[in-house]
N, C-alpha and C positions, 0 to 999 in steps of 0.2 A: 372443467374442461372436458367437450367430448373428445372420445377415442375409440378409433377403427381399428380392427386387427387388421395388422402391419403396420401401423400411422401411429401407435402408442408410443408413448414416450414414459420412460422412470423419473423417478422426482432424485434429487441430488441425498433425500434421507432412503428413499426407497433403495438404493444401488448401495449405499453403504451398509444398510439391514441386509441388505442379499448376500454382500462380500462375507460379511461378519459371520453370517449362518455357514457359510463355505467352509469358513477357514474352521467352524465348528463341529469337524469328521465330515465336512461336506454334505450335512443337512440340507440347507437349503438347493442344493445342486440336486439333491436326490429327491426332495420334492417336487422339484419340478419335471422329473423323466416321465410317472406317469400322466399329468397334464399333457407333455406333447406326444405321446402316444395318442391319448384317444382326439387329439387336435390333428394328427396325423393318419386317423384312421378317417377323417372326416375331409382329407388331404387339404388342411389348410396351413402347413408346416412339414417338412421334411428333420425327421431326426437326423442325427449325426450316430456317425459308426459307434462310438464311443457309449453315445446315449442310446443304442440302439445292444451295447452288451451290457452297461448297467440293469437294463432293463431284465434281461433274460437274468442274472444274478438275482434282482431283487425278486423275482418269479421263484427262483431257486428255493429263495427265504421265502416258505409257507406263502408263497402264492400272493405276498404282500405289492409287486407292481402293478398286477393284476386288478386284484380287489381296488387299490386307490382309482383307478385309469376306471372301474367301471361307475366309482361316485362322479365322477366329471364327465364322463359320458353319460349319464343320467341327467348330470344338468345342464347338459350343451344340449340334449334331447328335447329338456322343454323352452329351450327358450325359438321367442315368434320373432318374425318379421316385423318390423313396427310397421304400423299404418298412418300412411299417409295422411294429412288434413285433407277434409272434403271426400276422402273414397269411405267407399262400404265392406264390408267384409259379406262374405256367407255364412 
């Protein structure tokens, strides 16, 4: 199934792996601050205050929100536009 940011949907095991990491010292909660950082630096998401002091904590620790948020900005850098059928590119 295609999916658009904002138009995605979680699968009924995906949302229970996500809780599960939470409830795990809040792993997976913390994975995912620096993703919407650099999703937010691209303004295609608005942090939350919350998500927005974890972050500065995680910086705190050896720079570690930082360094992740710059591997996803790296990959959100290369990805293209798709093309069309029938158009050209240059």
């Amino acid at each position: 199934m295609a999916q658009s940011l904002g138009h995605g949907e979680t699968t009924a095991a995906e949302g229970f792996w996500y809780v599960l990491g939470c409830i795990c010292l809040g792993a997976s909660y913390f994975a995912k601050i620096p993703v919407k950082k650099a999703l937010s630096e691209y303004g295609l998401v608005a942090m939350t205050s919350a998500e927005r002091f974890w972050y500065v904590v995680m910086n705190i620790a050896f720079g570690s929100g930082y360094l992740s948020k710059v591997i996803v900005k790296k990959a959100m850098s290369e990805v293209r536009t798709p093309v069309e059928p029938g158009t050209t590119t240059v």
